[in-house]
N, C-alpha and C positions, 0 to 999 in steps of 0.2 A: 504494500500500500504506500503510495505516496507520500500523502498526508490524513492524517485522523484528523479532522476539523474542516466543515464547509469553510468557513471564515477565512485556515491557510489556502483552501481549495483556491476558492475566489483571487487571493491576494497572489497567490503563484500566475492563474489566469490569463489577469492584468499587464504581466511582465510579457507573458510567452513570447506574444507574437509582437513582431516592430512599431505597428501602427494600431492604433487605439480604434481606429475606425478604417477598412482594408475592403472596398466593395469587390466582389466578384465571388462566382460558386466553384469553382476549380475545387479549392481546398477543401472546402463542405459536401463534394461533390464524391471526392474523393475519401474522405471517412466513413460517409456513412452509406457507403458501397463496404466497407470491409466492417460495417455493424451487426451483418445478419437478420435487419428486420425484416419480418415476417414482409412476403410480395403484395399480399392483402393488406392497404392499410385503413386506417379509418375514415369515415364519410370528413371532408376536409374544407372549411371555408377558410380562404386565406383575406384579411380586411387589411388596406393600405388607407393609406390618404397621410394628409398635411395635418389635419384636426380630429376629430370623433371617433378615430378609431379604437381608444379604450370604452367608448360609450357603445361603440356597435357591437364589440365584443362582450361587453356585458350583457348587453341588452339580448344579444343570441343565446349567449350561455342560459341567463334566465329564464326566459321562453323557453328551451328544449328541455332544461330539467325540469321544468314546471310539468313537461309532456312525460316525461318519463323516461329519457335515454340518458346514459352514462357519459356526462361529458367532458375533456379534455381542454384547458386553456392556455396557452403561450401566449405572454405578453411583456410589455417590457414598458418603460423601469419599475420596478419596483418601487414602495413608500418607504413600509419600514425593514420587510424581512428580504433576500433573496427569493424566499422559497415563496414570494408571491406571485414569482412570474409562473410559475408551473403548478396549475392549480386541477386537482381531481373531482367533481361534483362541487366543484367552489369550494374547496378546501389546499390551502397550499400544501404540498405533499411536504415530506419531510425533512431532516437531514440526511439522516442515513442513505433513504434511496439515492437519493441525490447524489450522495458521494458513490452508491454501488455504481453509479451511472459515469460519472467521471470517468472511475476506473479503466471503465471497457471502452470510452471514446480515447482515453491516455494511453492504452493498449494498442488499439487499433490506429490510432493516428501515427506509427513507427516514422517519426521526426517533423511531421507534417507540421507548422505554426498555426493554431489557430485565437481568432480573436475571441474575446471577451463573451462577446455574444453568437460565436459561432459555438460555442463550448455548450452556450444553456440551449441554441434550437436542438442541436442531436441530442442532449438531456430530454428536452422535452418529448421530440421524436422519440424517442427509447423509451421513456417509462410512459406515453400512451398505447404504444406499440403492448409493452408487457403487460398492461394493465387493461388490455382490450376493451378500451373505449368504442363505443359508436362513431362519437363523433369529437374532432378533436377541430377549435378555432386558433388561428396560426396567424399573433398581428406582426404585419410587417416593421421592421426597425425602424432602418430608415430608405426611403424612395422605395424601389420593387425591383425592379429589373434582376437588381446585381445583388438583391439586401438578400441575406443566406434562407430566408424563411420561404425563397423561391426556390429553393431548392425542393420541394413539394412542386407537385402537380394539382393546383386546387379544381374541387369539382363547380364550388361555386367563388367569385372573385368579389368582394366587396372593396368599391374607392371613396372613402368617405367627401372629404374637400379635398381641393388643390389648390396650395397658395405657394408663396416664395417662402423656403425654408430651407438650411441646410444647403446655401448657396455655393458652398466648397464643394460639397459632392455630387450636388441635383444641377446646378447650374441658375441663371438667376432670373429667369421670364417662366412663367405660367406655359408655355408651351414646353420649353424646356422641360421642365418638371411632371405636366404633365404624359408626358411621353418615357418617362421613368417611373412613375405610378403605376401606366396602363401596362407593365411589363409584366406584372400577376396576371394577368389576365390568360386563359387558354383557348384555341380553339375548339368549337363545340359546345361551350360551355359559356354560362350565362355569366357577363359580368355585372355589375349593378353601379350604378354612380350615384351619389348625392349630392351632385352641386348643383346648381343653379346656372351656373354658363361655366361650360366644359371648354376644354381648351381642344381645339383642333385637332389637338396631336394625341391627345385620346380616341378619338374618333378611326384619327387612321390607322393609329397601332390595332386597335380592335379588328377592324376592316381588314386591315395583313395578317392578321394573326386566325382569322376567322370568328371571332367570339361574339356571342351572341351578348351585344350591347343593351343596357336597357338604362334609360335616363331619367333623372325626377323629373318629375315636370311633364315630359312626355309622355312615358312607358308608366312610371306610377305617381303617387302623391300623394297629400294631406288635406284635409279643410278642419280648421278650428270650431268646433261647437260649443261654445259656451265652457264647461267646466272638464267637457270630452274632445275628441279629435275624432272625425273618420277617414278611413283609411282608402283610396282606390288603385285599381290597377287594369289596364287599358279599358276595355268600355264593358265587360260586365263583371269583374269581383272588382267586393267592396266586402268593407267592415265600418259599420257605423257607430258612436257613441262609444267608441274604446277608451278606458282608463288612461290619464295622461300618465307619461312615464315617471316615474320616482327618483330618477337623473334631475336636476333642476336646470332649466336653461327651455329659452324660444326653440333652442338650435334643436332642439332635440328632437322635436318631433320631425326633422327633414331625415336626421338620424333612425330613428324608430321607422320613418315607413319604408326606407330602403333595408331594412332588419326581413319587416316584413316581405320586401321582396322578393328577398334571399330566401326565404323560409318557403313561399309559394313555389317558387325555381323547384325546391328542392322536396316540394311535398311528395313526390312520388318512391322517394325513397327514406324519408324522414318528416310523415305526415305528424302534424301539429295541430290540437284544435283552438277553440274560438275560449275556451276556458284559460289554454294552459296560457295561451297568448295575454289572456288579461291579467290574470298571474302573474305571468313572469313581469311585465311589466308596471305592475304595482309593488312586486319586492325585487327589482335591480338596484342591485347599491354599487356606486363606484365614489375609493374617496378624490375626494382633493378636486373635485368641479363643482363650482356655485355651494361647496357646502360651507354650511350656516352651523356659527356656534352660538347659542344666545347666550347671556351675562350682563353684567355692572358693564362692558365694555363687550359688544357682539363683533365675533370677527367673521366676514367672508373670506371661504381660502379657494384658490382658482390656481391652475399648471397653467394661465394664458403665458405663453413664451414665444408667442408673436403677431403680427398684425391684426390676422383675422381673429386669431382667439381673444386679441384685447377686445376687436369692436364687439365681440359677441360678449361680454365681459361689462363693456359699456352698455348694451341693450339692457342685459340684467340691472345692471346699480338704477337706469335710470326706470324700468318697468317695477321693481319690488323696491327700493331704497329711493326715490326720489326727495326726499327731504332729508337723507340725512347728510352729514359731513362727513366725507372721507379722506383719513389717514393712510397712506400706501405703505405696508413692509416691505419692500421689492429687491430682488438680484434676480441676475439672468448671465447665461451663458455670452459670452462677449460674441461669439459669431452670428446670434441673431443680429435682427434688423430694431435694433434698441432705436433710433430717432425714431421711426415708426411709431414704435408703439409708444411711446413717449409723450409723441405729437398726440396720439387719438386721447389717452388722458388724461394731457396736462390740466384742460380746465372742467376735469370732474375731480381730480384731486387737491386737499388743503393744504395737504402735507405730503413728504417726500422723507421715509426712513431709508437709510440704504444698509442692506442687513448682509454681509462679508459673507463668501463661502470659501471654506480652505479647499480648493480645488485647484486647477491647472487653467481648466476651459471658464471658469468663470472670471465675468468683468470685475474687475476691483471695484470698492466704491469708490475711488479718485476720476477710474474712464467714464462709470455711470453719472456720478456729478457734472461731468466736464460736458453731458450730451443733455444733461436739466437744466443746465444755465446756458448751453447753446438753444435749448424751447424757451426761456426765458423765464423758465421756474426759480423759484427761488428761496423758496420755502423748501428744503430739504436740513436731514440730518444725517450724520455721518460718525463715522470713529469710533464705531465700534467694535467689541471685542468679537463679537460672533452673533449669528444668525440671532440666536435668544436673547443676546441683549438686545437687538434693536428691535424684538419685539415685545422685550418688556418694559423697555423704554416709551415708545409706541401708547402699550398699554398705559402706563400712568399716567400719560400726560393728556389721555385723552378727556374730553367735556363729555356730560352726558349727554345720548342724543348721539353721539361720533361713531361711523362705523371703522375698523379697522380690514384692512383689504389686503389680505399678504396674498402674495401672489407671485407669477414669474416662474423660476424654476422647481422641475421637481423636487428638487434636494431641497428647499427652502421649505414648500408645502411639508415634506418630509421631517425635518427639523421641528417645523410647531404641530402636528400630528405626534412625534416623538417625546414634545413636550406635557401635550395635554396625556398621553398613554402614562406619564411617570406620575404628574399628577394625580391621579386617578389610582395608583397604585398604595 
């Protein structure tokens, strides 16, 4: 054995391979040809996109368990454990297997490098494989084409949004990126989109690729009723008066009906009824989006970590919090598009915390200040020792009436989730 402890697992991991982030399937391609899994694999929905893809993956999980099948989730990042990307019936699996799983990919991999996140797909590959799942959901890292989780063949392709993100490796126009999303996608097989205006280049990669494209808007969609939503899909299934999702957010219901699309695609082999559906969608929980902590001082916690997820971010504050003041906790990854989102909410925000992460990839708060007084903010604070002081600085200083809004990256959400679980203990 290697090592006894997921924890050194992990931290050996990190080192392996040269580059922290290494798109292409060669190397993944190439392990888990020498893994042994069974040729038979599980019914496979692979969900990409720029934004909602841990919301669609929930939202499926919930629904099929609601029906009754055994399911399988791969997702990434994590909040607080590892073992939350690789989840059995919604339960993270363990250490131990985890590490049984290591083992046999550190075996078989005889010198191969792989990254970080190529280690947890064939983890996760292997113990649904052992664990004969039905049905196993597979979210993409990052972009699709090259991201290792393409290394499956999905039967159904879910692209949530497509926005500018991950400019390093996606490139930096909406078609660009684009056309690196549509790359889950396979022939024959139904791919589903959620946006609103689709980029060109989804359209044609589908078209070469043969996949049966299907669009919001066009191919299915939403109407708001009152305190329900109904659901439609070309001109005769519908579902009228369905429970709104327990995800907080507008966005969600663009997210929810292309769940359901995916679900119809795939009724023939994985039928779901009108119960489990309302089910599932009244107990989906995912944390760390629009969740609401009330108290002496209520905080919103949000993973928005770029444009489109701030304005969706904005819709919220000003649809449920319109009269209160908000205090921002904020850090973020410096290779996002920080003026962006900076711009959309400089004047919904009072205040400006800038809350440190001990990271590599993350902005300092010196670069993040220097891009709130290039918007002309000026109300920020700074000089912190760490993530929790600036958010319990944050907290005292706040007036009654003030919302607190930490948000930005997931290791941040992570850190004040971390805080209230100690709390609590």
């Amino acid at each position: 054995m290697r090592f006894e402890t997921l924890a050194d697992w992990l931290a050996w991991q990190e080192t392996l391979h040269p580059l922290s982030i290494d798109l292409g399937l060669a190397r993944i391609s190439r392990v888990l040809g020498g893994m042994g899994l069974p040729s038979r694999r599980p019914f496979t929905f692979s969900v990409g996109g720029t934004n909602g893809k841990g919301s669609c993956v929930a939202m499926l999980d919930s629904i099929l368990r609601a029906a009754g099948y055994r399911v399988g989730t791969y997702t990434s990042p994590h909040i607080l454990r590892y073992n939350e990307r690789i989840c059995l019936d919604g339960r993270p699996v363990d250490d131990d297997q985890i590490i049984r799983t290591f083992e046999l990919i550190d075996r078989v991999r005889q010198g191969t490098t792989l990254s970080f996140f190529e280690f947890g797909t064939l983890a996760a590959l292997d113990i649904f494989a052992k664990e004969g799942v039905d049905i196993q959901l597979l979210e993409v890292g990052l972009g699709g084409r090259l991201d290792a989780v393409n290394v499956v063949d999905a039967d159904i392709a879910l692209i949530a949004t497509i926005d500018i993100d991950h400019r390093e490796w996606l490139g930096d126009t909406r078609e660009l990126i684009g056309a690196e999303k549509a790359g889950i996608l396979r022939g024959g097989h139904p791919g589903i989109v959620a946006d609103n205006d689709v980029p060109d280049s989804v359209v044609r990669v589908a078209r070469e690729l043969g996949a049966q494209l299907q669009l919001h808007g066009r191919d299915f969609g939403f109407e708001r009723a009152d305190s329900a939503w109904n659901w439609w899909s070309g001109h005769d299934s519908r579902l009228d008066g369905l429970p709104v999702p327990a995800i907080p957010g507008e966005h969600q219901f663009i997210n929810a009906s292309a769940v359901l699309q995916c679900l119809q695609c795939a009724a023939s082999h994985v039928p779901v009824s009108r119960e489990a559906i309302e089910r599932g969608l009244l107990e989906v929980r995912l944390p760390g989006r629009f969740q609401f902590f009330p108290g002496p001082v209520p905080v919103l916690l949000d993973v928005a970590h770029n444009p489109q997820a701030v304005r969706n971010l904005v819709t919220h504050l000003l649809r449920y919090y319109p009269d209160r003041r908000c205090k921002a906790v904020f850090s973020v990854m410096r290779d996002k598009d920080i003026p962006a989102m900076v711009g959309i909410l400089s004047e919904h925000m009072h205040e400006w915390y800038l809350a440190p992460l001990r990271m590599p990839r993350a902005a300092s708060s010196e670069e993040l200040k220097n891009i709130l007084h290039n918007a002309g903010i000026t109300r920020i604070r700074s000089g912190f020792t760490d993530a929790s002081d600036a958010i319990h600085v944050a907290s005292r200083e706040a007036l009654p009436g003030d919302l607190l809004v930490i948000f930005g990256s997931f290791f941040l959400v992570s850190e004040y989730l971390a805080m209230v679980a100690d709390e609590g203990d």
